[in-house]
Biopython code that builds the backbone (N, CA, C, O; Angstrom):
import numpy as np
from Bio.PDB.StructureBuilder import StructureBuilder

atoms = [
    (1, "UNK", "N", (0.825, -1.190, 0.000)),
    (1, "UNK", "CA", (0.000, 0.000, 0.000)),
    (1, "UNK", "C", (0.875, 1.262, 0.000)),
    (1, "UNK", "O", (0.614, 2.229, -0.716)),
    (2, "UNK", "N", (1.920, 1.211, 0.831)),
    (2, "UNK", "CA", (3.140, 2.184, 0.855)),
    (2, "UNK", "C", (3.849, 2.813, -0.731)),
    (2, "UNK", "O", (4.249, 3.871, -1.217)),
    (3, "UNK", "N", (3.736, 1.863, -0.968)),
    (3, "UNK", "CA", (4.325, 1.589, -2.481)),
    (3, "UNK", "C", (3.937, 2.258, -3.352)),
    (3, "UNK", "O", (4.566, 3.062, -4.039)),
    (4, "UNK", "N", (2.239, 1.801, -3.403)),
    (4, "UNK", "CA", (1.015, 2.877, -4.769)),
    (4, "UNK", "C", (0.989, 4.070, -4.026)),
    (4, "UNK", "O", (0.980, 5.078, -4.733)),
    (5, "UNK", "N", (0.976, 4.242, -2.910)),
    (5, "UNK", "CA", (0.876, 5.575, -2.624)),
    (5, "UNK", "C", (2.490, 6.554, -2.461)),
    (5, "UNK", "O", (2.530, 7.784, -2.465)),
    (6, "UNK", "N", (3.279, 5.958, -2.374)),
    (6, "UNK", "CA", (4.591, 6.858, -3.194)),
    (6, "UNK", "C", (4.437, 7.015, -4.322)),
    (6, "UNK", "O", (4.831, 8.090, -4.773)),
    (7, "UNK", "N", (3.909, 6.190, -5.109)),
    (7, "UNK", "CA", (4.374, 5.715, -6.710)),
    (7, "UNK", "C", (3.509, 7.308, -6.835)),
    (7, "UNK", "O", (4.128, 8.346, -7.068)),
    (8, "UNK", "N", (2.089, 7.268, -6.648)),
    (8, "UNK", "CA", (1.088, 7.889, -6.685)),
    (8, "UNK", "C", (1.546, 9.557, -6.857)),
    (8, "UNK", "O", (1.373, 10.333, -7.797)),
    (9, "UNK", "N", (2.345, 9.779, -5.230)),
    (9, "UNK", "CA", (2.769, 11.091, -4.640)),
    (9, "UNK", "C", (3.608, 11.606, -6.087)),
    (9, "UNK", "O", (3.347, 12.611, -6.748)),
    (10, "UNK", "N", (4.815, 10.470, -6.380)),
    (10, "UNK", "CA", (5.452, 10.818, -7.574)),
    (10, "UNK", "C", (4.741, 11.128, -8.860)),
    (10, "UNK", "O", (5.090, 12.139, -9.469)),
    (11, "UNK", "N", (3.976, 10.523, -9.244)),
    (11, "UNK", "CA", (3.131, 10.729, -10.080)),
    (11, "UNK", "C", (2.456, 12.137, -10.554)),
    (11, "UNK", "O", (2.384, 12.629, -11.680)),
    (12, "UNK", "N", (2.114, 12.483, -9.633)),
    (12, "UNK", "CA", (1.467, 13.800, -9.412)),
    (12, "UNK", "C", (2.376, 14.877, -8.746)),
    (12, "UNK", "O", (1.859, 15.975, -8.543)),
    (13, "UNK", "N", (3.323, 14.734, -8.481)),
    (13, "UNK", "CA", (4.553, 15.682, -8.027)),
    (13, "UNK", "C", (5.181, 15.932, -9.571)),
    (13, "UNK", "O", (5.452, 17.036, -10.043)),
    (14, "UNK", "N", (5.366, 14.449, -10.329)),
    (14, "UNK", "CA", (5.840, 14.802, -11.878)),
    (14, "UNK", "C", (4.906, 15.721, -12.646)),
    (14, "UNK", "O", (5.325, 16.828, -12.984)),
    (15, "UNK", "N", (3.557, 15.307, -12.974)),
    (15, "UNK", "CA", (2.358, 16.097, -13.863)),
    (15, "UNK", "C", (2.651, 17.668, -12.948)),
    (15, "UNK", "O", (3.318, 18.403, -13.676)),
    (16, "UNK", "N", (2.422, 18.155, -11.968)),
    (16, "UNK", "CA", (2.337, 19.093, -11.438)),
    (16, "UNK", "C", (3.641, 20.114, -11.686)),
    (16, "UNK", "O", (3.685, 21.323, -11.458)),
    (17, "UNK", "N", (4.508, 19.394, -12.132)),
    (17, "UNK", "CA", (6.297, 20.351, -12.512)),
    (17, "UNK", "C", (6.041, 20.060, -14.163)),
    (17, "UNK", "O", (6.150, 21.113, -14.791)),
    (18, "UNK", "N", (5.843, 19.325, -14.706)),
    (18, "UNK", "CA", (5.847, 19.262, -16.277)),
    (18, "UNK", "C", (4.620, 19.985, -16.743)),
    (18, "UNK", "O", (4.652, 20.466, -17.876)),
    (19, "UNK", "N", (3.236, 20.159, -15.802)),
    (19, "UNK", "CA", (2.359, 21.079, -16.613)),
    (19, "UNK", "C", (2.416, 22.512, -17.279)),
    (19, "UNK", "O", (1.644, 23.059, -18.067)),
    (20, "UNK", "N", (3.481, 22.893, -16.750)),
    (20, "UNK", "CA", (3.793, 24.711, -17.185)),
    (20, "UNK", "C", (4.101, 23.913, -18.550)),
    (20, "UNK", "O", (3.150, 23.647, -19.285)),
    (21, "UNK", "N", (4.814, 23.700, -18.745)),
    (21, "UNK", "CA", (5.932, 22.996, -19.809)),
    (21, "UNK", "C", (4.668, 22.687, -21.102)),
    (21, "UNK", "O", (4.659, 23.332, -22.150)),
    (22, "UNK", "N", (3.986, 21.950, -20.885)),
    (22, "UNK", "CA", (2.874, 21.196, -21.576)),
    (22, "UNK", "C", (1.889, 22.750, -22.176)),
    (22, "UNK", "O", (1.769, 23.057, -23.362)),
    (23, "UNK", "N", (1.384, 23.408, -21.171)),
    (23, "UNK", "CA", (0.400, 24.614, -21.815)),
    (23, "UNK", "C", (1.288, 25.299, -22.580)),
    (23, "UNK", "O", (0.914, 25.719, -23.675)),
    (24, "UNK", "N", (2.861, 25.565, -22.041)),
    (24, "UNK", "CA", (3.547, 26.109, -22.940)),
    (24, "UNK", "C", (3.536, 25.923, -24.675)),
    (24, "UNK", "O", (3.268, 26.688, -25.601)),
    (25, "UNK", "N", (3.983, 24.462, -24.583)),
    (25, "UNK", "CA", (4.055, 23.499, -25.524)),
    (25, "UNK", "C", (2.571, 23.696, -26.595)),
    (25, "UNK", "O", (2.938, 23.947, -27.743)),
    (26, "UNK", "N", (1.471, 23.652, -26.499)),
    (26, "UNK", "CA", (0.161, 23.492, -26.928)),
    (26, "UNK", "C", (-0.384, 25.205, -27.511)),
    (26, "UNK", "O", (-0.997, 25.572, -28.514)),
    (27, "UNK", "N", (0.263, 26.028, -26.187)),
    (27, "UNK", "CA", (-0.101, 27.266, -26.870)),
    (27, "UNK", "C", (0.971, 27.879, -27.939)),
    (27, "UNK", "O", (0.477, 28.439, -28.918)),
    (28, "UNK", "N", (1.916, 27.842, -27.873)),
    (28, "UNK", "CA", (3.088, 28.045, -28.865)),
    (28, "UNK", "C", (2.749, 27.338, -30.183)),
    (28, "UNK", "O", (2.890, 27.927, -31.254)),
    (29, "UNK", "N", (2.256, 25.944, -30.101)),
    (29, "UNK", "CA", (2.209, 25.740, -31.438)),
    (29, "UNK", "C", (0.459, 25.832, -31.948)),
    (29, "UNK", "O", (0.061, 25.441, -33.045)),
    (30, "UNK", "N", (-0.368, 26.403, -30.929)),
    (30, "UNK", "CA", (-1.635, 27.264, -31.285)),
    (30, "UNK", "C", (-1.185, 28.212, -32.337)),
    (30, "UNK", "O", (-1.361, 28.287, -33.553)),
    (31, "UNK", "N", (-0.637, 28.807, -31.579)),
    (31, "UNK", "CA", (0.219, 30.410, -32.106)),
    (31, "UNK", "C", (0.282, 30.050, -33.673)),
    (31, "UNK", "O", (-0.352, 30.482, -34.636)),
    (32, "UNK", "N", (1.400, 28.988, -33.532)),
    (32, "UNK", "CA", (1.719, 29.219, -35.034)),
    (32, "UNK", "C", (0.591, 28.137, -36.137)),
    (32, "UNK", "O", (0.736, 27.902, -37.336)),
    (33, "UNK", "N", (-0.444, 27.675, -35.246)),
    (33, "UNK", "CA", (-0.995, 26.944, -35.995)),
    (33, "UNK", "C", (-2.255, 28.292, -37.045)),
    (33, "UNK", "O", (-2.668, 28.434, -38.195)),
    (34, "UNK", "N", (-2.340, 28.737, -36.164)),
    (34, "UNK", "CA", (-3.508, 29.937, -36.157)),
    (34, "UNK", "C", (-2.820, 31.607, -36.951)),
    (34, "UNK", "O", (-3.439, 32.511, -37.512)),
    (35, "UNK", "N", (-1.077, 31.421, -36.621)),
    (35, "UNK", "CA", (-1.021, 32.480, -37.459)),
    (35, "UNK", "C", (-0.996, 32.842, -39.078)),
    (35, "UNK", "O", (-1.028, 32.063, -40.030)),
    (36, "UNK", "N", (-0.922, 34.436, -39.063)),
    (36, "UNK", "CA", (-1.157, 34.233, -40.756)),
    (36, "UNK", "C", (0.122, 33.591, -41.736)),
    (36, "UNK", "O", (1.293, 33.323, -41.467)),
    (37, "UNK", "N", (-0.593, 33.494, -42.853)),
    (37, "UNK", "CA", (0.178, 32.802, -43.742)),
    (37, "UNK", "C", (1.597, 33.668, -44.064)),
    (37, "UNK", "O", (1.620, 34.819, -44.499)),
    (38, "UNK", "N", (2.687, 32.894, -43.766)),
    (38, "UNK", "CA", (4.163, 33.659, -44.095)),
    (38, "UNK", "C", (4.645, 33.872, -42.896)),
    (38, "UNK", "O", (5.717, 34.454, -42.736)),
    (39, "UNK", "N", (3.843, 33.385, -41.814)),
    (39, "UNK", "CA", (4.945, 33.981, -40.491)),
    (39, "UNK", "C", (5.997, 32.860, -39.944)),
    (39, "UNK", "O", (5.591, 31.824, -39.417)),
    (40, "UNK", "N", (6.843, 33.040, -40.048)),
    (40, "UNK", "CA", (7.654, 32.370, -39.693)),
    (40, "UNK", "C", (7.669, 31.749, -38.282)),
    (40, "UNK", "O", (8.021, 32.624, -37.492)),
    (41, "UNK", "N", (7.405, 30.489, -37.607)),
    (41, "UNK", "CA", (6.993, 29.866, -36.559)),
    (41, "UNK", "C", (8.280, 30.002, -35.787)),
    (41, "UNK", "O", (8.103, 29.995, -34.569)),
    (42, "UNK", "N", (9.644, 30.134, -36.220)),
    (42, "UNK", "CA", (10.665, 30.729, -35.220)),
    (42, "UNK", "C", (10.504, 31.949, -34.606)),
    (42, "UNK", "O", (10.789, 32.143, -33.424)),
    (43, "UNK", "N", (10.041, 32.818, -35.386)),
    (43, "UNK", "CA", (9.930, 34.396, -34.862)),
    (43, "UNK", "C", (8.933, 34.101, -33.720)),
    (43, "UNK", "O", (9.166, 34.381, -32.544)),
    (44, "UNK", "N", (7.578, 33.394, -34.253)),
    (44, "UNK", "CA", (6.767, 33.332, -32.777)),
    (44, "UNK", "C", (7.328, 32.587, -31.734)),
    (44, "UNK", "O", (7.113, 33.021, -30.603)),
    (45, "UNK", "N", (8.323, 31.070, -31.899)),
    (45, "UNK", "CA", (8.517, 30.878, -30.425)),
    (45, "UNK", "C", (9.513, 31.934, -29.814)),
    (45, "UNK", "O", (9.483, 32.236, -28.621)),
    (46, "UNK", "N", (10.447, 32.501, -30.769)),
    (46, "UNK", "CA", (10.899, 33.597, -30.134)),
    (46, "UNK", "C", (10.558, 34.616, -29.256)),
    (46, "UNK", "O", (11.046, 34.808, -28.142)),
    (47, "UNK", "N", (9.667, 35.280, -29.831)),
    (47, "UNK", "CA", (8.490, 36.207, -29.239)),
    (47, "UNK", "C", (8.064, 35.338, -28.109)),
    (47, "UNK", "O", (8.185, 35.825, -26.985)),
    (48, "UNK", "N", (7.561, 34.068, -28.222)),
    (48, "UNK", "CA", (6.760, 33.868, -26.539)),
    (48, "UNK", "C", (7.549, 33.487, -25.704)),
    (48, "UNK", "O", (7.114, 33.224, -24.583)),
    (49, "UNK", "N", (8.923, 33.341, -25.987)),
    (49, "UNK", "CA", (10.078, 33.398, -24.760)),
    (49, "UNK", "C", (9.962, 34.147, -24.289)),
    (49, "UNK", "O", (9.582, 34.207, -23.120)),
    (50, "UNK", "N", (10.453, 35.722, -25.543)),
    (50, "UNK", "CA", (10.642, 36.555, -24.596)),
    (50, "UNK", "C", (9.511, 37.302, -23.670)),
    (50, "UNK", "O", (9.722, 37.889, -22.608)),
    (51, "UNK", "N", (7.993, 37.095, -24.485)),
    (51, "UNK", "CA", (7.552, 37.406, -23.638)),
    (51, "UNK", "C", (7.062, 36.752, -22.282)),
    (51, "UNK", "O", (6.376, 37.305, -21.423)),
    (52, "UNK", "N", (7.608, 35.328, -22.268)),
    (52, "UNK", "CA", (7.730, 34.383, -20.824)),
    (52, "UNK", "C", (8.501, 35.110, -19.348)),
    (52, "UNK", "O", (8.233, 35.282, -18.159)),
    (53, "UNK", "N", (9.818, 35.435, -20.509)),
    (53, "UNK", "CA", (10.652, 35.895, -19.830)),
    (53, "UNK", "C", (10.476, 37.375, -18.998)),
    (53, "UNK", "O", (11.099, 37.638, -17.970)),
    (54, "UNK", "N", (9.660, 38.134, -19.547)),
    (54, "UNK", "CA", (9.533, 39.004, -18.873)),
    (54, "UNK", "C", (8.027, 38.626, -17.885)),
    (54, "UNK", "O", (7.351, 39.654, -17.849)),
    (55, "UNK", "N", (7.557, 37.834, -17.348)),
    (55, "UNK", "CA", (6.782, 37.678, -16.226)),
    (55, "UNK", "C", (8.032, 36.884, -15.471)),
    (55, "UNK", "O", (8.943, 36.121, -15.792)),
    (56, "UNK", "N", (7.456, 37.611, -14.120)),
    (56, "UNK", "CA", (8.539, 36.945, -12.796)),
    (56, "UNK", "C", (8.487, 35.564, -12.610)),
    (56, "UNK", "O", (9.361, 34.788, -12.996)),
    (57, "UNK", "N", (7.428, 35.243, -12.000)),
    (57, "UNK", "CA", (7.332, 34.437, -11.146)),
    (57, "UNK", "C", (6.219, 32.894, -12.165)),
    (57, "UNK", "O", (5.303, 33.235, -12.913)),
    (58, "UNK", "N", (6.468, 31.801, -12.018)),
    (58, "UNK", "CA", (5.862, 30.856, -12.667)),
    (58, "UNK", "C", (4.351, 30.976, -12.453)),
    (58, "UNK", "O", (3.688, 31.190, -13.468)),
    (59, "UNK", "N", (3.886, 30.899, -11.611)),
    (59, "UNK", "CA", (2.771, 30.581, -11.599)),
    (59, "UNK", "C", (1.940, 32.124, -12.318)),
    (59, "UNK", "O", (0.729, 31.951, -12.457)),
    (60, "UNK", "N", (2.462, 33.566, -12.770)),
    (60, "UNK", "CA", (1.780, 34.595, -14.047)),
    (60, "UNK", "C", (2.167, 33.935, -14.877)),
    (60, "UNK", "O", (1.201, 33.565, -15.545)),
    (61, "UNK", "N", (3.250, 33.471, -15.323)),
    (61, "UNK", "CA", (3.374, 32.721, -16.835)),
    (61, "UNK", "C", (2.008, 32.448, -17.080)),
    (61, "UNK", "O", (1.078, 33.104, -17.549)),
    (62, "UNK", "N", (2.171, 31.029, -16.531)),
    (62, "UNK", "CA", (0.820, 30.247, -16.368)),
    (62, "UNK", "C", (-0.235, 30.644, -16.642)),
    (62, "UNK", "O", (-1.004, 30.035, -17.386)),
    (63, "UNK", "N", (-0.559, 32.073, -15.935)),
    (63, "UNK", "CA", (-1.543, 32.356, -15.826)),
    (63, "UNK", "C", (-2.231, 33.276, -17.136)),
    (63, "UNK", "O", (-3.404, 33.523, -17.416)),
    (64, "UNK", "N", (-0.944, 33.650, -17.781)),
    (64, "UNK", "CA", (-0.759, 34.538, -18.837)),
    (64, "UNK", "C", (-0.806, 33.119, -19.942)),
    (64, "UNK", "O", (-1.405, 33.305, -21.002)),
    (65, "UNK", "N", (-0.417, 32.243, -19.789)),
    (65, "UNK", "CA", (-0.607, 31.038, -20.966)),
    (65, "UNK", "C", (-1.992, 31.100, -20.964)),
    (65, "UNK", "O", (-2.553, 31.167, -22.057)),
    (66, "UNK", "N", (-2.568, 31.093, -20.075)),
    (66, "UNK", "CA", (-3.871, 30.457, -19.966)),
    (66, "UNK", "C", (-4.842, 31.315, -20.722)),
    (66, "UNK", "O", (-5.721, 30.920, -21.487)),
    (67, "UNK", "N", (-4.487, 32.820, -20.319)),
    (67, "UNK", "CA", (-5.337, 33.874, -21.272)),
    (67, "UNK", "C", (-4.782, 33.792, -22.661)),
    (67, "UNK", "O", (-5.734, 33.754, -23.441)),
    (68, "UNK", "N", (-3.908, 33.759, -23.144)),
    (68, "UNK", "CA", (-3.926, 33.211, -24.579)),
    (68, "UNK", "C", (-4.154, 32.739, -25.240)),
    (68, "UNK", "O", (-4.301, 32.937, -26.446)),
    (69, "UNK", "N", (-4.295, 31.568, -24.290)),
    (69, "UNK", "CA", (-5.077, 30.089, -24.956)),
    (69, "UNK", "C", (-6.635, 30.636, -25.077)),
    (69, "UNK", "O", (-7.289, 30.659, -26.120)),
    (70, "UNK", "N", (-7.160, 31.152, -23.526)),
    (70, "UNK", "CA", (-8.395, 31.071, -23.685)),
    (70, "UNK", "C", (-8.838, 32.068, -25.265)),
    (70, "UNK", "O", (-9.873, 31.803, -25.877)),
    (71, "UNK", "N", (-8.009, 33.033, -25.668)),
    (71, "UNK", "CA", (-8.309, 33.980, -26.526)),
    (71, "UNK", "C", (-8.326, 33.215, -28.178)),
    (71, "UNK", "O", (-9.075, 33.436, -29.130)),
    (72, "UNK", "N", (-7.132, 32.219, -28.024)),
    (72, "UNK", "CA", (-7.237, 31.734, -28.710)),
    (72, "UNK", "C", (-8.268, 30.653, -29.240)),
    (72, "UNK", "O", (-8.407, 30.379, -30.432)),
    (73, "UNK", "N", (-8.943, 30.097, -28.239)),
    (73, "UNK", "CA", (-9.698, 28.954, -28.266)),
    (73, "UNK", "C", (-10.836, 29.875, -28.965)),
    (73, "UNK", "O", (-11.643, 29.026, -29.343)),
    (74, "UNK", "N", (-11.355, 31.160, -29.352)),
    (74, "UNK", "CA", (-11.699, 31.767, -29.897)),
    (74, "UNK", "C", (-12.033, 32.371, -31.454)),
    (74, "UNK", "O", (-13.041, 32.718, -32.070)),
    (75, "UNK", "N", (-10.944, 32.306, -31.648)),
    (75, "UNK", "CA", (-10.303, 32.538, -33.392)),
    (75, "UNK", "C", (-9.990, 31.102, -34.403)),
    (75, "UNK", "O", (-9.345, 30.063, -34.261)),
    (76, "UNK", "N", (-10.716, 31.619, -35.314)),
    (76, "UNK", "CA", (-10.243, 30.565, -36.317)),
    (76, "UNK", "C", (-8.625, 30.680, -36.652)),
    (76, "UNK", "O", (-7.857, 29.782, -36.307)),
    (77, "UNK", "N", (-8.128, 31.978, -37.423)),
    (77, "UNK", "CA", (-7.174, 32.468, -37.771)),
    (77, "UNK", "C", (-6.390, 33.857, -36.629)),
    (77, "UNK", "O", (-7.101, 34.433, -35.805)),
    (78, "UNK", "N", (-5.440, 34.073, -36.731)),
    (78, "UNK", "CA", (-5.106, 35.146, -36.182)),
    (78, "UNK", "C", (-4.810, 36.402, -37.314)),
    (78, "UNK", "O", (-4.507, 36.180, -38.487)),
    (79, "UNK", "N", (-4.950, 37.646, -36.765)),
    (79, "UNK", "CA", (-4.517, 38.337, -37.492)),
    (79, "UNK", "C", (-2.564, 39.065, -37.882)),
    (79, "UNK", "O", (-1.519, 38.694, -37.348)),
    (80, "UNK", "N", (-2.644, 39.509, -38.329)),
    (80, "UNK", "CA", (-1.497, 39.917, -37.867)),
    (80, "UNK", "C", (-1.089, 40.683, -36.345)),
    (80, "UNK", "O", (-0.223, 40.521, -35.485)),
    (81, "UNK", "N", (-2.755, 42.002, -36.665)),
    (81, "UNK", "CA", (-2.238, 42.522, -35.505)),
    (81, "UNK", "C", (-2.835, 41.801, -34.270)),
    (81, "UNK", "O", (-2.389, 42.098, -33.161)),
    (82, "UNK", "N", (-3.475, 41.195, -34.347)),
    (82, "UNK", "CA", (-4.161, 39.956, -33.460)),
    (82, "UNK", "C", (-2.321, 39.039, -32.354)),
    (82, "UNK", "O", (-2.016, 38.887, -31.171)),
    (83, "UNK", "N", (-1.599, 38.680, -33.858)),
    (83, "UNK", "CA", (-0.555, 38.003, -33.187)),
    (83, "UNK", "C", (0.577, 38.491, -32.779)),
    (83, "UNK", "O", (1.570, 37.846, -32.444)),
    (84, "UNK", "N", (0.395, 40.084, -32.812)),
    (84, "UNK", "CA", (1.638, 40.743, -32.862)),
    (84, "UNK", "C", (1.141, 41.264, -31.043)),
    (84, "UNK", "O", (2.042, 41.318, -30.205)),
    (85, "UNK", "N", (-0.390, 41.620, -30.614)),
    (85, "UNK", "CA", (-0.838, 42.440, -29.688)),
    (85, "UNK", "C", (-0.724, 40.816, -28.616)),
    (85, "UNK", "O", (-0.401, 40.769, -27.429)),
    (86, "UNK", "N", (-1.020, 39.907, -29.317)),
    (86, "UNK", "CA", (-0.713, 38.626, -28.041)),
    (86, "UNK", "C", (0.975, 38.501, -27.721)),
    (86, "UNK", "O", (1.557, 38.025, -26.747)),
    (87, "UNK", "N", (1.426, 39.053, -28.804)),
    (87, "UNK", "CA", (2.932, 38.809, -28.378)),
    (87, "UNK", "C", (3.806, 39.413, -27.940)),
    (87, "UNK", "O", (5.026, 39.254, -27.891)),
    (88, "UNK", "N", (2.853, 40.434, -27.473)),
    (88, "UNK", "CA", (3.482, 42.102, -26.969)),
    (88, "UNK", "C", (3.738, 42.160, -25.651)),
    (88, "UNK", "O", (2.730, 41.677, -25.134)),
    (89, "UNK", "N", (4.337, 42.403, -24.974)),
    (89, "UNK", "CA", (4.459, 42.121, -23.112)),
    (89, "UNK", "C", (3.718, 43.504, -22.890)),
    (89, "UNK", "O", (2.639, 43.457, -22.299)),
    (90, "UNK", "N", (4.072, 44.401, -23.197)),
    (90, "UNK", "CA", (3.190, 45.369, -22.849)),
    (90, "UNK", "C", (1.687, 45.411, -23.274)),
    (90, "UNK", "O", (0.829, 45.835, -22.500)),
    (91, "UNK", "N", (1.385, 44.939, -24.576)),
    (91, "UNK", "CA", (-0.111, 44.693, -24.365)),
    (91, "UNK", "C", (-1.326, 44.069, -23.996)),
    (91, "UNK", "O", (-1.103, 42.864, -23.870)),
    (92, "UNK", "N", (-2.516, 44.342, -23.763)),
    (92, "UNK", "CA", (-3.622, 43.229, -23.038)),
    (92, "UNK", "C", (-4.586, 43.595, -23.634)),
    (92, "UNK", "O", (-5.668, 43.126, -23.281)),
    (93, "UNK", "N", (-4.520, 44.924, -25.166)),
    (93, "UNK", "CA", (-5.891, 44.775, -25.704)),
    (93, "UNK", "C", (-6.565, 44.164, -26.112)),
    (93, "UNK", "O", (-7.788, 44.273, -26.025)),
    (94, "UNK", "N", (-5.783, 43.112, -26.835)),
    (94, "UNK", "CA", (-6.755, 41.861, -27.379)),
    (94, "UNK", "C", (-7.115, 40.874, -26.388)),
    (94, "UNK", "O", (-7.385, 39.749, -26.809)),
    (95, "UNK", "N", (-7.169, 41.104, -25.089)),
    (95, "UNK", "CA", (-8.088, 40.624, -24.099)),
    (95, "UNK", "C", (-9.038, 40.916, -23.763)),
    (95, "UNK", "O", (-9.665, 40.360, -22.862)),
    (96, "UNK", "N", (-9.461, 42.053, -24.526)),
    (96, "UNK", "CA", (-10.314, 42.872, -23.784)),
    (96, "UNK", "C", (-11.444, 42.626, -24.761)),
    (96, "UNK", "O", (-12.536, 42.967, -24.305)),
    (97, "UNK", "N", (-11.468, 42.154, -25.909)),
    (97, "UNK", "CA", (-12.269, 42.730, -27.155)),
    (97, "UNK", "C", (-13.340, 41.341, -26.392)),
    (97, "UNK", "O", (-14.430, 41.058, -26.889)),
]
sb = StructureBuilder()
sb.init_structure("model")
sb.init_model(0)
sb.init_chain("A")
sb.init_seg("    ")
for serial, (resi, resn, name, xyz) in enumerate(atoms, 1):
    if name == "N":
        sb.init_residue(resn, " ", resi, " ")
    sb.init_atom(name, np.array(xyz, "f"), 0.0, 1.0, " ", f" {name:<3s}", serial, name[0])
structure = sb.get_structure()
């Protein structure tokens, strides 16, 4: 019983450190699944580094993945300025619409 319930603890100690990783993973290639035609899918994971990089602390990443996604789960296509205002650290208008 000791056993499944370590195995268990590990289990869910792993999913719980690899999930940032995973929304990362899913919204990045949203991004480029959804952007317009000709954009180069390096420039966007570029862009969502850096804009990773400028939130502090893990758990805004996260939280900032999550509004992307949700914005995205939205749009068929992105626009340009659609993918340029999600990829902006300073902007949040296209959250708002």
């Amino acid at each position: 019983m000791a056993t499944i319930v370590t195995f268990l603890l590990i289990l869910y100690g792993t999913a719980k450190y690899n999930a940032p990783f995973l929304v990362e993973y899913v919204v990045e290639k949203t991004l480029i699944q959804k952007a317009p035609a000709g954009t180069d899918p390096a420039e966007i994971q570029e862009s969502l580094q850096k804009l990773l990089a400028e939130v502090p602390s893990r758990k805004e990443r996260l939280e900032r993945l999550f509004l992307i996604s949700s914005y995205l789960e939205k749009v068929q296509e992105l626009s340009p300025q659609a993918l340029a205002e999600l990829l902006d650290v300073e902007s949040t208008d296209i959250f708002i619409r």
